[in-house]
C-alpha positions as CSV (number, residue, x, y, z in Angstrom):
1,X,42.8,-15.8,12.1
2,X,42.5,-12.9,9.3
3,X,41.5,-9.4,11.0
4,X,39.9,-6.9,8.7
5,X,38.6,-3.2,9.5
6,X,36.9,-1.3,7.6
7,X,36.6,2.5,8.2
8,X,36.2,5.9,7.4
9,X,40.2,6.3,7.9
10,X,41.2,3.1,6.2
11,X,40.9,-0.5,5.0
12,X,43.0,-2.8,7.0
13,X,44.1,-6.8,7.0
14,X,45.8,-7.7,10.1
15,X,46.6,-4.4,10.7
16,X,48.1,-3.6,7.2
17,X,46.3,-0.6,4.8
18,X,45.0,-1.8,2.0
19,X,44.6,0.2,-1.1
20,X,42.8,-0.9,-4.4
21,X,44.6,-2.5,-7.1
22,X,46.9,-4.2,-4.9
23,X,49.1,-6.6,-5.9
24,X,48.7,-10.4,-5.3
25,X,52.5,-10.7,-3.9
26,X,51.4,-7.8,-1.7
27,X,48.1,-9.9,-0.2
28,X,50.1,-13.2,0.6
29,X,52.3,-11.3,2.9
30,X,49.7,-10.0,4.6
31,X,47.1,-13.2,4.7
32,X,49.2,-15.8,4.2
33,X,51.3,-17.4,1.1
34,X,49.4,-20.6,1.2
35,X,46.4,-20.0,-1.3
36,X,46.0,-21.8,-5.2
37,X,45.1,-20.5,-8.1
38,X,41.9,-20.8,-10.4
39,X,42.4,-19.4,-13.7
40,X,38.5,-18.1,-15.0
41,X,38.0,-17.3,-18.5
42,X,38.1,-13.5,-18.0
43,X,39.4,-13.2,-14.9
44,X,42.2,-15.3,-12.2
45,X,41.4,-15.7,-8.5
46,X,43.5,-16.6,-6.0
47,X,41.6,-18.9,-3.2
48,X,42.6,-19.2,0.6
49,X,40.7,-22.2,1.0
50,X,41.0,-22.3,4.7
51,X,40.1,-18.9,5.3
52,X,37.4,-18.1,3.0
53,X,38.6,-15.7,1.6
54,X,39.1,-15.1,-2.6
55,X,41.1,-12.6,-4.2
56,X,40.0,-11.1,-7.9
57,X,42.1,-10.1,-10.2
58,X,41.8,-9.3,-14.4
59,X,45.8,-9.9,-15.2
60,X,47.2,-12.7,-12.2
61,X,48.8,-9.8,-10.8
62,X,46.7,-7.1,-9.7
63,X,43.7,-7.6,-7.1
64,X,40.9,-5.3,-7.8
65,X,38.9,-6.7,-5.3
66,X,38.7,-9.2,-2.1
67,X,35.1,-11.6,-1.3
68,X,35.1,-13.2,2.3
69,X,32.7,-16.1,2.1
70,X,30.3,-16.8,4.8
71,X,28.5,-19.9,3.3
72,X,30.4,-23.2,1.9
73,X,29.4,-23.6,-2.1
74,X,30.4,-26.2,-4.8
75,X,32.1,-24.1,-7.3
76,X,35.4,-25.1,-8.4
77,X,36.9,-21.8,-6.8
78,X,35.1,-21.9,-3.9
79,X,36.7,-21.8,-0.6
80,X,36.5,-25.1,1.3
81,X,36.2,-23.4,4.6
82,X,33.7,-20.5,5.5
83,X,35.7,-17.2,6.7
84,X,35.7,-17.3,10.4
85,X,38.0,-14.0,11.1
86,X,36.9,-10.6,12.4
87,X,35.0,-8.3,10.6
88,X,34.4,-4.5,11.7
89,X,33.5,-1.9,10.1
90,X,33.4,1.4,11.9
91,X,34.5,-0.2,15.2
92,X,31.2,-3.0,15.0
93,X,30.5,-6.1,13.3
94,X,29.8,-5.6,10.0
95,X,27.2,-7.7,9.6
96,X,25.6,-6.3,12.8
97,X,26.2,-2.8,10.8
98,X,24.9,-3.4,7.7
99,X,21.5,-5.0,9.5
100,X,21.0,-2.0,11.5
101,X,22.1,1.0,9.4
102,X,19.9,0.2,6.0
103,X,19.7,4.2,5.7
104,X,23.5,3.8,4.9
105,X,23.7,1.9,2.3
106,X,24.5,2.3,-1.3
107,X,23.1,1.2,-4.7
108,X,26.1,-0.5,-6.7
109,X,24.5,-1.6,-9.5
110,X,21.3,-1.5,-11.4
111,X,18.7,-4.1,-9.6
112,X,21.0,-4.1,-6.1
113,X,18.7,-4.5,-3.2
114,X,21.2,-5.1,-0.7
115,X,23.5,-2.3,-1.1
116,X,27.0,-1.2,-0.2
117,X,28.8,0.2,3.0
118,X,30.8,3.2,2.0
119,X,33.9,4.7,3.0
120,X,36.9,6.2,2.4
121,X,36.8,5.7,-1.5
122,X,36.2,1.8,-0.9
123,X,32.8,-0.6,-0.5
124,X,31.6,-3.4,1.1
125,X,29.1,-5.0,-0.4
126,X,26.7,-7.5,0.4
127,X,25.7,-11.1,-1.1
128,X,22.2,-11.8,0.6
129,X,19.9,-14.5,0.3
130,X,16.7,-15.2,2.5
131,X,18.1,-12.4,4.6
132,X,21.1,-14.5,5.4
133,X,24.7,-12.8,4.6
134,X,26.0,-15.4,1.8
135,X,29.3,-13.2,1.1
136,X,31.1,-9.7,1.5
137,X,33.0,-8.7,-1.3
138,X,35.2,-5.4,-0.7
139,X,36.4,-3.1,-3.5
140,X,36.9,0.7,-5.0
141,X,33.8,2.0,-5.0
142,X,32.1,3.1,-8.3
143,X,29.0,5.3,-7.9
144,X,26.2,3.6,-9.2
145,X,24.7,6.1,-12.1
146,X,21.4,5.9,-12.9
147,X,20.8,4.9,-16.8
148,X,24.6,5.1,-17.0
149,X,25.4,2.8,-20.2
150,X,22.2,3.9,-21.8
151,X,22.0,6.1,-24.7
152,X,21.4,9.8,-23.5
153,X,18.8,9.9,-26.6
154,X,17.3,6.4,-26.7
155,X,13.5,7.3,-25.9
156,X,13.8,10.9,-26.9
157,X,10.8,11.2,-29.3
158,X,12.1,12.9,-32.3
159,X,10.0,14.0,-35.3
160,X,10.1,11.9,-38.3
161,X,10.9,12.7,-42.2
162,X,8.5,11.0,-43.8
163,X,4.8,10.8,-43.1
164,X,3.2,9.5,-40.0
165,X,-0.2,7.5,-39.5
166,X,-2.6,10.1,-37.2
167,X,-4.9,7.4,-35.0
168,X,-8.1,8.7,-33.9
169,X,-7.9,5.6,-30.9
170,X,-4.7,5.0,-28.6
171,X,-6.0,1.4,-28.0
172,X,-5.6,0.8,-31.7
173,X,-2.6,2.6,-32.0
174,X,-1.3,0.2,-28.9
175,X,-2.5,-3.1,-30.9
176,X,-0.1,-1.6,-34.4
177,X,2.8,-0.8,-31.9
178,X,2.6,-4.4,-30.4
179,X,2.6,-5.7,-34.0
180,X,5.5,-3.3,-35.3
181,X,7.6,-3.0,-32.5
182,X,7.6,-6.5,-30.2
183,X,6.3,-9.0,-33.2
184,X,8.0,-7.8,-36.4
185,X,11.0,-5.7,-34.7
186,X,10.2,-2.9,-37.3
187,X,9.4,0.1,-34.9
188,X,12.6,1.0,-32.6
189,X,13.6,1.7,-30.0
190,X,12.1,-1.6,-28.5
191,X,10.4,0.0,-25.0
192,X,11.5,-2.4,-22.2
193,X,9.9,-0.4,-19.5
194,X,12.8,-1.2,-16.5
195,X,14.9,0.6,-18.8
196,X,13.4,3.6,-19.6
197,X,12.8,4.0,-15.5
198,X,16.6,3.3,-15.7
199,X,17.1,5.8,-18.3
200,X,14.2,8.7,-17.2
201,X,15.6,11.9,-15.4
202,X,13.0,13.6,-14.9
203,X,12.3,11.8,-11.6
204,X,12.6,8.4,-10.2
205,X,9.8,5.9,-11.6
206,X,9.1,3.1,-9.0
207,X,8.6,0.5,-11.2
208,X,7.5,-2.0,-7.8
209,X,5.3,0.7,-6.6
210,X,3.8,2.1,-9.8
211,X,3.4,-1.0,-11.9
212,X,0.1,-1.9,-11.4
213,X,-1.5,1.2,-13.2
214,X,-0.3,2.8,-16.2
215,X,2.5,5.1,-15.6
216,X,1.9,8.2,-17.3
217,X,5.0,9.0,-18.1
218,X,5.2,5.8,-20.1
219,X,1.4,6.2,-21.5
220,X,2.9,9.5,-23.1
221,X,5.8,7.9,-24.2
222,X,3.1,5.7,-26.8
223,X,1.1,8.8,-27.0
224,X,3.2,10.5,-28.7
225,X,5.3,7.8,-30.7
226,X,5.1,8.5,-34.4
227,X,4.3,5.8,-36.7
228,X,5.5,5.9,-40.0
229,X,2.6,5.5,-42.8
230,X,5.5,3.1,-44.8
231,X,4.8,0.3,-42.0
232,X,0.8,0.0,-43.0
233,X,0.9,-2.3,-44.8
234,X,2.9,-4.7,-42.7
235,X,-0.3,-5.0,-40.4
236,X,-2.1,-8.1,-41.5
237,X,-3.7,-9.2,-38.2
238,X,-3.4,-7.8,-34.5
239,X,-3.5,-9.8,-31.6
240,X,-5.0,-8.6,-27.9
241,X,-3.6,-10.6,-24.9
242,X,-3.2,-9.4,-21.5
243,X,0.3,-10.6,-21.8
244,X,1.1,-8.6,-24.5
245,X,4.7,-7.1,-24.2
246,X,2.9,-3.9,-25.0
247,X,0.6,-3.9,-22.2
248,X,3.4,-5.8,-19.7
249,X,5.8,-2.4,-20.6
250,X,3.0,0.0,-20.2
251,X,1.5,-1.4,-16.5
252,X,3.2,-4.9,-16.0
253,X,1.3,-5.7,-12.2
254,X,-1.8,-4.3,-13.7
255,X,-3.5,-8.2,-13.6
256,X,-4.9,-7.8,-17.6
257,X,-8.3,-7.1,-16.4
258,X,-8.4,-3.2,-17.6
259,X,-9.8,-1.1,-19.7
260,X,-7.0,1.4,-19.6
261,X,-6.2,0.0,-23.6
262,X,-9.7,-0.8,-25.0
263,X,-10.5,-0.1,-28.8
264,X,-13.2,2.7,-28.4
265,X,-13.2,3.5,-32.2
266,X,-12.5,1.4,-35.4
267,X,-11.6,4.8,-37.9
268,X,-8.2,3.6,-37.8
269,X,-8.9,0.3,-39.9
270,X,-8.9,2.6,-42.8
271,X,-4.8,3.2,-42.5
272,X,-4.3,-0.4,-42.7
273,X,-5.3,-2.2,-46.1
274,X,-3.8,-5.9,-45.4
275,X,-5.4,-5.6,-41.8
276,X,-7.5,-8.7,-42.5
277,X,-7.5,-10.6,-39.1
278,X,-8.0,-9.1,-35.2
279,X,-8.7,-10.9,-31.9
280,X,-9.7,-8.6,-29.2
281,X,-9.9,-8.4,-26.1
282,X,-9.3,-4.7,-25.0
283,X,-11.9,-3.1,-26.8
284,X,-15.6,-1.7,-26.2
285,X,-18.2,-4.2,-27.3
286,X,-19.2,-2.9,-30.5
287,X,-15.8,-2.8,-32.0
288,X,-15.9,-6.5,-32.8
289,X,-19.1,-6.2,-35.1
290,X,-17.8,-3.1,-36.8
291,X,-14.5,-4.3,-37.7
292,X,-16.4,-7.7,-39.2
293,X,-18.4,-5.2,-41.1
294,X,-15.6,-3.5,-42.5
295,X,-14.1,-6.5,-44.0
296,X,-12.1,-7.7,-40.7
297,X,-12.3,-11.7,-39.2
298,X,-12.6,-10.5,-36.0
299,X,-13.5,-12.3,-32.8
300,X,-13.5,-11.9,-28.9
301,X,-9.9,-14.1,-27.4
């Protein structure tokens, strides 16, 4: 049976301290010297199949961190046994732990809903499904960063050198952005909202709590975006759909039965020579008949 503690003081198997690297020579000593060896594309692990337990490491030589399986699966490195050893962490079962002190627990990575136990340099973290403890994989701990990985500037709104189209409607603006930016990739940055939450400092924007009105933060984000006056003529039609990648970015739970986005005014027609084509359906109801008056096939979706 494999022993492992986990504390503020120290990470221990069988009684041995365990740092991060350690090397794999090192681990057999101190778990045993019967494990094989699965060579990944990226990476080698070293698999004691009747202890559950797999060790990850980059080179064959150097484990940067240890998993300790709690539920049989079919890949080729899987263990064949489940772990079955003691687990503590701070003096209780870890598991136990990690139900009962969710106030403890640590963000990884971007997306982590189950979190890390932290000490001493080193976490625990936790593979969950249906509430159920599927794995514990122990390694140094890198603070997760919020928008770490994204460029600091990436939706900084910066003025442009050239001329810009000025729109008299932000519904209409929306319709050319979803054209530009998601349907002809020539507007950029393309806004994927998780990211710019990611990426935001100014506070924390709860996507899951926030998503099913327009976030104002993200409204002014669209507010504000310049459009150059040299993309015009690439309009030729715009499309309205509730599942529009603009209006999924700018409220995604929102349900598509808002008027947050409608067309009030049709002025803006008059920046956009090749427009010949629009189907609406975020827009007041006089919009359609103007818009067929000024030259536009437009109907209601």
């Amino acid at each position: 049976m494999v022993n492992i503690e986990f504390s503020s003081d120290s990470f221990t198997i069988n009684s041995v301290a365990v740092q991060f690297p350690v090397s794999i020579g090192a681990l057999k000593e101190i778990i045993s010297p019967e494990c094989r060896e699965h060579k990944g594309k990226n990476n080698t692990l070293f698999v004691w199949d009747d202890l559950g337990i797999i060790a990850y490491t980059s080179n064959g030589e150097l484990v940067n961190s240890l998993g300790f399986e709690l539920e049989i699966s079919t890949y080729k490195f899987s263990p064949k046994a489940i772990f079955s050893g003691t687990f503590t962490f701070n003096g209780e079962d870890i598991i136990e732990y990690y139900k009962t002190h969710e106030n403890e627990r640590e963000k990884t990575f971007k997306g982590d809903d189950s979190g890390a136990l932290v000490q001493n340099g080193l976490s625990a973290w936790f593979s969950v499904k249906n509430e159920l403890v599927r794995a514990i994989e122990v390694s140094a701990h890198k603070p997760y960063v919020r928008g770490e990985g994204i460029p600091a500037d990436k939706y900084t709104i910066k003025p442009i050198d050239e001329e810009e189209i000025e729109f008299a409607d932000f519904g209409f603006k929306l319709s050319i952005i979803e054209e530009l930016m998601y349907i002809k990739g020539l507007l950029k940055p393309k806004f994927d909202l998780y990211e710019f939450a990611d990426w935001y400092k100014d506070r924390e924007i709860d996507i899951d709590e926030e998503g099913y009105d327009p976030i104002d933060e993200v409204t002014q984000y669209f507010k504000k975006l310049p459009i150059p006056k040299r993309l015009a003529p690439e309009i030729t039609e715009i499309y309205q759909d509730g599942g529009n990648d603009i209006y999924m970015n700018l409220s995604p739970f929102s349900g598509g039965a808002v008027e947050f986005w409608d067309i009030e005014r049709s002025d803006d027609i008059k920046h956009f020579p090749n427009l010949k084509k629009a189907t609406l359906c975020y827009a007041k109801e006089h919009i359609c008949d103007e818009l067929i008056i000024l030259g536009v096939d437009a109907e209601w979706i």
